[in-house]
C-alpha positions as protocol buffer text, in pm:
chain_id: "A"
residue {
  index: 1
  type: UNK
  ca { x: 0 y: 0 z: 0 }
}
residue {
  index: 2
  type: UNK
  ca { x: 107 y: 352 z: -98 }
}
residue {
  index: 3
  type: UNK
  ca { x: -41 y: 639 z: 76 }
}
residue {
  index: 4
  type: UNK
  ca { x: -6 y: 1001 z: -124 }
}
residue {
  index: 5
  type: UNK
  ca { x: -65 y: 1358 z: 180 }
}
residue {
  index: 6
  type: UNK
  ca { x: -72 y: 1678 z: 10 }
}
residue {
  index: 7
  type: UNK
  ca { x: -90 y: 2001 z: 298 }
}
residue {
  index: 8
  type: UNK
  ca { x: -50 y: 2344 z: 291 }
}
residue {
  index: 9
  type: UNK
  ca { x: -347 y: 2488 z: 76 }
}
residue {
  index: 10
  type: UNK
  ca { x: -586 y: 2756 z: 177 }
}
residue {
  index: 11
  type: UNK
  ca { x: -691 y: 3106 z: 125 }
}
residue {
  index: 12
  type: UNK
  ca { x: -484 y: 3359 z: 1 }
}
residue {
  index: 13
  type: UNK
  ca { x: -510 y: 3719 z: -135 }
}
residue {
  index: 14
  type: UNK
  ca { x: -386 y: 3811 z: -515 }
}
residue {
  index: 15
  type: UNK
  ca { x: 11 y: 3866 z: -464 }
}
residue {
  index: 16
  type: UNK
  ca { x: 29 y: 3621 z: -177 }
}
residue {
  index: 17
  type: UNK
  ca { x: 235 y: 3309 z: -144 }
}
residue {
  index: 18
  type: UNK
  ca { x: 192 y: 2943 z: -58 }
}
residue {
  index: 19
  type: UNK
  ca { x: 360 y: 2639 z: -26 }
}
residue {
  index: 20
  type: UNK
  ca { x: 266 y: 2279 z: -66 }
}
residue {
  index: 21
  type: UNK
  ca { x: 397 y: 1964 z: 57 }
}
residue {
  index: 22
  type: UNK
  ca { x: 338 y: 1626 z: -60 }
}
residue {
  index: 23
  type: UNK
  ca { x: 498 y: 1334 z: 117 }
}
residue {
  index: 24
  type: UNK
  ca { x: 467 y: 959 z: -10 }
}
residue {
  index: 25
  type: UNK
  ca { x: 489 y: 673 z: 199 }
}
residue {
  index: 26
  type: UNK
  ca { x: 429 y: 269 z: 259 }
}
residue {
  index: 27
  type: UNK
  ca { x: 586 y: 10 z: 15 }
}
residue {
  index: 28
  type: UNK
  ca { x: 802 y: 211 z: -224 }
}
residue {
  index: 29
  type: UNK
  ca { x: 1122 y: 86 z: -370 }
}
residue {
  index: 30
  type: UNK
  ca { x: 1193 y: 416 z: -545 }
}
residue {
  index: 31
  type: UNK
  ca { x: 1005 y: 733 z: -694 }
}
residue {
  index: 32
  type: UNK
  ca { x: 1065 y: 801 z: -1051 }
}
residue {
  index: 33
  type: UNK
  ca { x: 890 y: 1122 z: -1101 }
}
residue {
  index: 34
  type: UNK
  ca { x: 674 y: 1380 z: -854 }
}
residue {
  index: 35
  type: UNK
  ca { x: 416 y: 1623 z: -964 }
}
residue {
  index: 36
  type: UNK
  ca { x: 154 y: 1876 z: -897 }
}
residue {
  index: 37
  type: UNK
  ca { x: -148 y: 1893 z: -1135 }
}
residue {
  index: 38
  type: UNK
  ca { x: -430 y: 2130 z: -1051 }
}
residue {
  index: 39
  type: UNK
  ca { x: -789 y: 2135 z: -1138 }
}
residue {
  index: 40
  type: UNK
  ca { x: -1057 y: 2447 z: -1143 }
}
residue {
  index: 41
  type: UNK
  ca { x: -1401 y: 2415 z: -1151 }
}
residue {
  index: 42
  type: UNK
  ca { x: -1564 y: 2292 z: -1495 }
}
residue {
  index: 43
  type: UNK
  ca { x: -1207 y: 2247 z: -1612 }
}
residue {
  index: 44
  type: UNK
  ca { x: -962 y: 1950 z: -1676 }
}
residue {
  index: 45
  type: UNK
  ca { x: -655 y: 1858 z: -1453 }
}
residue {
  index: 46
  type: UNK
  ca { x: -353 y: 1972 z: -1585 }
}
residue {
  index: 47
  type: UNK
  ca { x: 42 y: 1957 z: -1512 }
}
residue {
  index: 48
  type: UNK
  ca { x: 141 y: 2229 z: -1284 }
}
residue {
  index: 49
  type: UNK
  ca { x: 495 y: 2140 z: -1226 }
}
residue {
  index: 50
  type: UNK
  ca { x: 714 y: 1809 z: -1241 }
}
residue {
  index: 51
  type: UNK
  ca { x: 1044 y: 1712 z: -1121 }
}
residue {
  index: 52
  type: UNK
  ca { x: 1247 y: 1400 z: -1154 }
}
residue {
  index: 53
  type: UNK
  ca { x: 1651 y: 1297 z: -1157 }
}
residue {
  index: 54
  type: UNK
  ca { x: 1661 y: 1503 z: -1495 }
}
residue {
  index: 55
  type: UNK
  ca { x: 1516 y: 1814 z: -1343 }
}
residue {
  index: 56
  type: UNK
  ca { x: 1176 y: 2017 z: -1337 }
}
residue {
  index: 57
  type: UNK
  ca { x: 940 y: 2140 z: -1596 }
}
residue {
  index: 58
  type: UNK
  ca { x: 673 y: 2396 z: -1536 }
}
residue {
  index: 59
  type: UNK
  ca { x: 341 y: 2486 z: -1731 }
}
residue {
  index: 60
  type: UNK
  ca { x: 403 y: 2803 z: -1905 }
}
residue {
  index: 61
  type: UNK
  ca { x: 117 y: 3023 z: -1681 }
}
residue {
  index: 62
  type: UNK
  ca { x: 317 y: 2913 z: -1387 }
}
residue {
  index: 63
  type: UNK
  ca { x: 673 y: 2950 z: -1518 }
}
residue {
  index: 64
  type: UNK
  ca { x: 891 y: 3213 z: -1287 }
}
residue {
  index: 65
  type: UNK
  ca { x: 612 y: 3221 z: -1019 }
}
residue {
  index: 66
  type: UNK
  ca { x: 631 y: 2851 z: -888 }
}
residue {
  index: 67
  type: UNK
  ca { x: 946 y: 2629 z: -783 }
}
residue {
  index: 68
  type: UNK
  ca { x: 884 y: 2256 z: -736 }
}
residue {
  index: 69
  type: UNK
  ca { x: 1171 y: 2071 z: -520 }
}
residue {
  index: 70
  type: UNK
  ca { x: 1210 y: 1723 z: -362 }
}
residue {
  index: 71
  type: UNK
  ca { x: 1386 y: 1551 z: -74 }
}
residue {
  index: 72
  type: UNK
  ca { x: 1440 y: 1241 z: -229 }
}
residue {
  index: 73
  type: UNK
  ca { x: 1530 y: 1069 z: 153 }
}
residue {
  index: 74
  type: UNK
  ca { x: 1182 y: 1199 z: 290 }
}
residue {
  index: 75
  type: UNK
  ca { x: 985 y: 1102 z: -33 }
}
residue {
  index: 76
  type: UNK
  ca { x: 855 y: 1475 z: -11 }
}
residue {
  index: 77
  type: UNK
  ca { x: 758 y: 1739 z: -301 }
}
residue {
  index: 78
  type: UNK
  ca { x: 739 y: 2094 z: -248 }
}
residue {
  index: 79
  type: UNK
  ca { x: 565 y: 2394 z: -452 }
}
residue {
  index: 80
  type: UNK
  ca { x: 617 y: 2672 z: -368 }
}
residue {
  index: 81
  type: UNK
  ca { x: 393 y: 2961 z: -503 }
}
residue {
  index: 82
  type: UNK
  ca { x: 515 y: 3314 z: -528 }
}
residue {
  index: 83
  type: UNK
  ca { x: 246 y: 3564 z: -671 }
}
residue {
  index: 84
  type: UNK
  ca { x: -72 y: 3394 z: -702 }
}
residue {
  index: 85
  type: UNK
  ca { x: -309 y: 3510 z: -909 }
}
residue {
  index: 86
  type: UNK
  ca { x: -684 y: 3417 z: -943 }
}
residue {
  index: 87
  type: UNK
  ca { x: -677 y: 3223 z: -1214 }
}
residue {
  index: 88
  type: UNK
  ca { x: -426 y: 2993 z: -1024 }
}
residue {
  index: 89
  type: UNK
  ca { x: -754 y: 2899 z: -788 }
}
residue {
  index: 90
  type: UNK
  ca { x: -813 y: 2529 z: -817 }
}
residue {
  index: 91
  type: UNK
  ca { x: -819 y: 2193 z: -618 }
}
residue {
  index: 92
  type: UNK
  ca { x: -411 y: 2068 z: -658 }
}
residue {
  index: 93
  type: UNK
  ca { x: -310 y: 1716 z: -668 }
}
residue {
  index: 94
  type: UNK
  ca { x: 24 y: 1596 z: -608 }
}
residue {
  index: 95
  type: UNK
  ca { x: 112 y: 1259 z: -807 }
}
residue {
  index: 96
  type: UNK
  ca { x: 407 y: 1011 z: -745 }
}
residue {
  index: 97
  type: UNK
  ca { x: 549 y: 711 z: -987 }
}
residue {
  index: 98
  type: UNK
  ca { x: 640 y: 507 z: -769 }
}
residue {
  index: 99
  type: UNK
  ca { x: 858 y: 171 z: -800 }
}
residue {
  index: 100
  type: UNK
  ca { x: 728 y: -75 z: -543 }
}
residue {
  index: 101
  type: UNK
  ca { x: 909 y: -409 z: -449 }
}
residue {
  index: 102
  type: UNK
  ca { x: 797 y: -633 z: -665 }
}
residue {
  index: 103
  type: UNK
  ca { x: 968 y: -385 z: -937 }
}
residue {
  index: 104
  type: UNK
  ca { x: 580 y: -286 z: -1062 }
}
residue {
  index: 105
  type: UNK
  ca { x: 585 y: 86 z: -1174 }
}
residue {
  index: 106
  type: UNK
  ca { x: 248 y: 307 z: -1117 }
}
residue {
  index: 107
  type: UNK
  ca { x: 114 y: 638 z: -1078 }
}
residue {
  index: 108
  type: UNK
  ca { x: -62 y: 724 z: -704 }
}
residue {
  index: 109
  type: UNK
  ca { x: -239 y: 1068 z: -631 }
}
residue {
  index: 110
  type: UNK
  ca { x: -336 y: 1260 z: -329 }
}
residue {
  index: 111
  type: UNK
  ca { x: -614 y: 1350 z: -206 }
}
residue {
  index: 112
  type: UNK
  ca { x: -575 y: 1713 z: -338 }
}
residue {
  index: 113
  type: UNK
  ca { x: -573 y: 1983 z: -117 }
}
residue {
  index: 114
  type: UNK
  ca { x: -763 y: 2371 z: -224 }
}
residue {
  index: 115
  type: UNK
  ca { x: -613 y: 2673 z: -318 }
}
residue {
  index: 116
  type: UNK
  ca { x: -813 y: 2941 z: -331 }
}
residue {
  index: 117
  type: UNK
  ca { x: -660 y: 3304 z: -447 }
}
residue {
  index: 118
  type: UNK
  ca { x: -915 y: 3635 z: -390 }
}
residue {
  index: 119
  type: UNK
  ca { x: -887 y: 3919 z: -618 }
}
């Protein structure tokens, strides 16, 4: 069993920061890649910001605003979220590829956690 915790959303005024954590735990061999995807209302989930042993990529509307970083030890993802804007209001959803013992590779997500950004 895998369990996927985001934390750290809430409610924030336009300009304001906040930062999410993600941790991953129970039988993992190894994580392959970590990510945040978001979803707003009526909308589909998209990639917000990925990192793996090659580095991070970033959705364009989110490029110089957020930084997504790992601690490989504590199975943890970070983003971090500089200037939020309204449009960056959605439920986010942090997803890990995880390696278990049995060498089978698959995707688990969180529970999502809200961010909600007032204009």
């Amino acid at each position: 069993q895998v369990q996927v915790v985001e934390s750290g959303g809430g409610l924030v005024q336009a300009g304001g920061s906040l930062r999410l954590v993600c941790e991953a735990s129970g039988s993992i061999l190894s994580i392959d890649t970590m990510g945040w995807y978001r979803q707003a209302p009526g909308e589909r989930r998209e990639l917000v910001a990925s990192v793996d042993d090659n580095g991070a990529t970033y959705a364009d509307s989110v490029k110089g605003r957020f930084t997504i970083s790992r601690d490989t030890a504590k199975r943890t993802v970070y983003l971090q979220m500089n200037s939020l804007k309204f449009d960056d209001t959605a439920v986010y959803y942090c997803n890990v590829d995880v390696i278990s013992y049995t060498y089978i590779r698959r995707p688990y997500w969180g529970q999502g956690t809200q961010v909600t950004v007032s204009s």
